[in-house]
N, C-alpha and C positions, 0 to 999 in steps of 0.2 A: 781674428779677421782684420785683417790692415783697408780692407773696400769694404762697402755696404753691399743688397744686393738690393735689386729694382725692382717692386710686385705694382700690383693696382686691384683696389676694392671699388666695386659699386654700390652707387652710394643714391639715394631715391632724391629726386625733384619734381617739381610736377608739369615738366617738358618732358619726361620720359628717362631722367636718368644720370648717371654723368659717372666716370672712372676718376679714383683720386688714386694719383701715384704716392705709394710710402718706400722707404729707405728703411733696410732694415740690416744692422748688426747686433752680433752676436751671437747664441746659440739659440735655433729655432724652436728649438725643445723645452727651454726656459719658461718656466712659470711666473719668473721677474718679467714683467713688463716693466719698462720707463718710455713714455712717448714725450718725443720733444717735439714745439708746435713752433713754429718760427713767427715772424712779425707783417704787418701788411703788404709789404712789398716783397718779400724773404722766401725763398724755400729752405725746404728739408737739410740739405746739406751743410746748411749754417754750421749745423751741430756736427761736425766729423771732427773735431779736433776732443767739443767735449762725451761722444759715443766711445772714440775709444778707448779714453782715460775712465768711462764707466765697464766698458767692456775688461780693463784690463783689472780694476779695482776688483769686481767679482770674480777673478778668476776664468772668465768666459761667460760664467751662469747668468746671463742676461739677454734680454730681448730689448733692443732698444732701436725702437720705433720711429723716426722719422717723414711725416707723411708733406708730401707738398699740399699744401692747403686749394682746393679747387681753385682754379683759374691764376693757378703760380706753378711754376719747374713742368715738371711730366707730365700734372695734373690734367684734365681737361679744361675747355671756358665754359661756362654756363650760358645758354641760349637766353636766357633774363639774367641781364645785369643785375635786377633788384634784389636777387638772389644772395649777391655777396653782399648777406651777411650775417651778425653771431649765428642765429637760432638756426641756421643749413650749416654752418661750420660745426657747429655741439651735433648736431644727427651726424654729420659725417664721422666725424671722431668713434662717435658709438655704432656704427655698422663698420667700421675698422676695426673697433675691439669686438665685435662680434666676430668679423672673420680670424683674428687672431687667436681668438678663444676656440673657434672651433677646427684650428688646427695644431692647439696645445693649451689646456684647460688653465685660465689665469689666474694664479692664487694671487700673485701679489701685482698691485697697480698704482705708479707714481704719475704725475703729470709735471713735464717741465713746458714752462708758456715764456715766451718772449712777446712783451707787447700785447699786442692782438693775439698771440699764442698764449698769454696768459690768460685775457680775459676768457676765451674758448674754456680754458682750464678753470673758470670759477662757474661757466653755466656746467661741463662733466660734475666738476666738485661739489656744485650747491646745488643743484639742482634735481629736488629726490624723486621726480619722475622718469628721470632717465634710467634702460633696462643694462644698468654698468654688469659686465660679469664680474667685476670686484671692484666695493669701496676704492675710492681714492686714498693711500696710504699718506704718500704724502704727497704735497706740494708747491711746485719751485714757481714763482712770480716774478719774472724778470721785468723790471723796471715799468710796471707797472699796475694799476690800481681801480678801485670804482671809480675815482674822481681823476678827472685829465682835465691837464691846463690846455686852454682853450688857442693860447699860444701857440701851442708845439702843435696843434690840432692844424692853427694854419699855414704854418710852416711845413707840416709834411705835404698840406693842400695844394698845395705851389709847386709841385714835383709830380703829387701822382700822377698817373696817367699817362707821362710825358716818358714812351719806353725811347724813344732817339731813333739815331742810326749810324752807325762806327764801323768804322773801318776796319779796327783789328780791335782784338781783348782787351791790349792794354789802355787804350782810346777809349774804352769803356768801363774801362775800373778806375781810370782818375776820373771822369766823367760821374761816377758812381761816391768816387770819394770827397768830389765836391760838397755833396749833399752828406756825408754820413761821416761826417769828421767828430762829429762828437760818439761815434763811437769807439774813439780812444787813441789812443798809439796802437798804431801795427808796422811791423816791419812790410816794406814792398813785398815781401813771397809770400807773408801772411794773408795780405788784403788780395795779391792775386788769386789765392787761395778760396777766400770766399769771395771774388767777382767772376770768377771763371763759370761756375754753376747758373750765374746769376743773368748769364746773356743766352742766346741763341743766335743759330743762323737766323738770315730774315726769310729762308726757305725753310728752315724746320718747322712751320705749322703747315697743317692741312686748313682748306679754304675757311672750315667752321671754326677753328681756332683748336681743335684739339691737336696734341701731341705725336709726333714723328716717333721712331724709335730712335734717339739719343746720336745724332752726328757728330761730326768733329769740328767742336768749336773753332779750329783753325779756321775754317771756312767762311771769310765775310763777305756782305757786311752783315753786322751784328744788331742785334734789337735784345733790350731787356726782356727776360723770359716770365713775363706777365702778361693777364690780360691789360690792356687800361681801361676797361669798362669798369674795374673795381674801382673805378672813382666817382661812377653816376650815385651808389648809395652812399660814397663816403660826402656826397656835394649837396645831397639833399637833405641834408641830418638839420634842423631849425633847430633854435635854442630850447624850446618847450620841449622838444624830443629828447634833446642830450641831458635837459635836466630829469625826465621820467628815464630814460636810460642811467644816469648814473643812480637814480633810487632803488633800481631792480638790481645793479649791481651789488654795491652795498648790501641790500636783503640777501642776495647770492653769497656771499664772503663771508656776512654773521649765519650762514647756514652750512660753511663749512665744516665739517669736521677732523680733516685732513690735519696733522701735522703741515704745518706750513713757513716756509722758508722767501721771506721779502728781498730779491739781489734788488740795489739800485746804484746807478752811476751820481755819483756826488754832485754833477752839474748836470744834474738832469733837467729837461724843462719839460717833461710830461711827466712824469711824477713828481708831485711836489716833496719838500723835506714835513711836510706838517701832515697833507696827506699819509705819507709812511709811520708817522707818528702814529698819527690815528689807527693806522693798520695792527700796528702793534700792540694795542690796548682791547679794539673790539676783537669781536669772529672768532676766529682759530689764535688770535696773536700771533702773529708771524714774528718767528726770528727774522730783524734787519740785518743783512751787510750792506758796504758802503765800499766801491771802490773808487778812490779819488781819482782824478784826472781822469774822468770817463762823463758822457752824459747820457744821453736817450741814444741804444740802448749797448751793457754790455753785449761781447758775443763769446764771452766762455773760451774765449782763446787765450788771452795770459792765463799764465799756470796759477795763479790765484784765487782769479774768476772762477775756473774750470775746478780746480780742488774746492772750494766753497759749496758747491754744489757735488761733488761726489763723495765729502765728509759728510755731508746733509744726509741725504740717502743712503749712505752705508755704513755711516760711523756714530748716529745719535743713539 
């Protein structure tokens, strides 16, 4: 499968509800799940460079998941912004592997997290109240951890929210690249590649913010395909919160027991290098990589990246 295809799970709130779009390659009939979870601002699509190099490594035999995270890509917005955040992302995730499970029984279950798609990935993982239809095998932590520098915290603060307004694609993926240059070298078709997904028309929403059926980006002007209301809970976070947030994490990590795999970009400034250290001594011990000349966060597009994480998963 060289495309993914488009579904949508409902998934519970306590306004009544909400539809989260997933991406989904490989064979439907697979018992392999791998779900990749993209980063706060990101959708699904991130991952189509490294789905099909998972796809291709199994021979097909895989299910590999990609869901837009509520109030990002297809997804819907949530009527309370206070909404966005972990503890409604980990429910949604697990009424996504519910309906997946009941439409081909999951023997085996990986979780790859970028970011915020990580962290998602250590409340699934650590968290032993959730009703998983299968353990977490293993787990991929892209470039990031319980403990975030507080730095990078406000440095993404200074952007979120702010979806713009462009005139064409290209106007919006340097626009896009301003802001995400540490995540690495990409050749121009690469990074169009992942900015294309990442905008919409500024007519492809319906009035409540939910999802259009998928136009033709040609069509501007363009607007970042987020809500920005996801930045009323990322503004109100106080220090006493982030420091009881990063304790629960932590607790979360050491209650791993997934196999688990640490990517981090060498100049990262949301995951520390001493933070990663530590990762690697408590919990599961995560195997570190490091790839240099990258910071906050890989995207699994060099072939490096991307092999790293599909030796993990299929060759340990």
């Amino acid at each position: 499968m060289t495309e993914p295809t488009l579904s949508f799970a409902d998934c519970a709130d306590a306004q009544g509800g909400h539809r989260m779009a997933y991406w989904q390659w490989g064979d439907s009939d697979s018992a392999h799940v791998v779900l990749c979870v993209h980063g706060l601002t990101r959708q699904g699509r991130d991952f189509d460079v490294l789905a099909r190099d998972l796809v291709e490594r199994a021979n097909g035999d895989v299910r590999v998941v990609c869901p837009d995270v509520v109030g990002r890509g297809q997804s819907d917005w949530l009527r309370d912004p206070l909404g966005y955040q972990l503890p409604l992302y980990a429910l949604d995730m697990v009424a996504l592997l519910a309906r997946l499970h009941s439409e081909r029984a999951i023997e085996s279950l990986d979780h790859v997290g970028t970011s915020m798609g990580g962290l998602i990935g250590l409340l699934v993982a650590g968290h032993r109240g959730l009703p998983l239809p299968s353990p977490v095998r293993r787990l991929v932590l892209n470039d990031v951890g319980p403990t975030i520098d507080a730095a990078a915290l406000q440095r993404i603060g200074s952007y979120l929210g702010n979806v713009g307004r462009f005139a064409t694609l290209q106007e919006a993926a340097d626009a896009m690249w301003q802001v995400s240059q540490s995540f690495g070298p990409h050749t121009s078709a690469e990074w169009l590649a992942l900015s294309e997904p990442m905008v919409a028309s500024a007519s492809q929403r319906t009035s409540d913010g939910s999802a259009k059926t998928p136009g033709d980006v040609n069509q501007g002007p363009f607007v970042l395909h987020y809500d920005p209301a996801i930045a009323v809970p990322f503004r109100a976070i106080t220090a006493e919160a982030a420091a009881q947030g990063e304790a629960v994490m932590w607790a979360l990590y050491d209650a791993v027991t997934a196999q688990t795999l640490l990517t981090r970009g060498a100049q990262s400034d949301l995951l520390s290098a001493a933070t990663a250290q530590a990762m690697t001594h408590r919990g599961p011990r995560a195997r570190l990589v490091e790839f240099q000349g990258v910071g906050h966060a890989p995207t699994f597009v060099a072939p490096a990246q991307s092999a790293a994480v599909v030796s993990f998963l299929f060759d340990q």
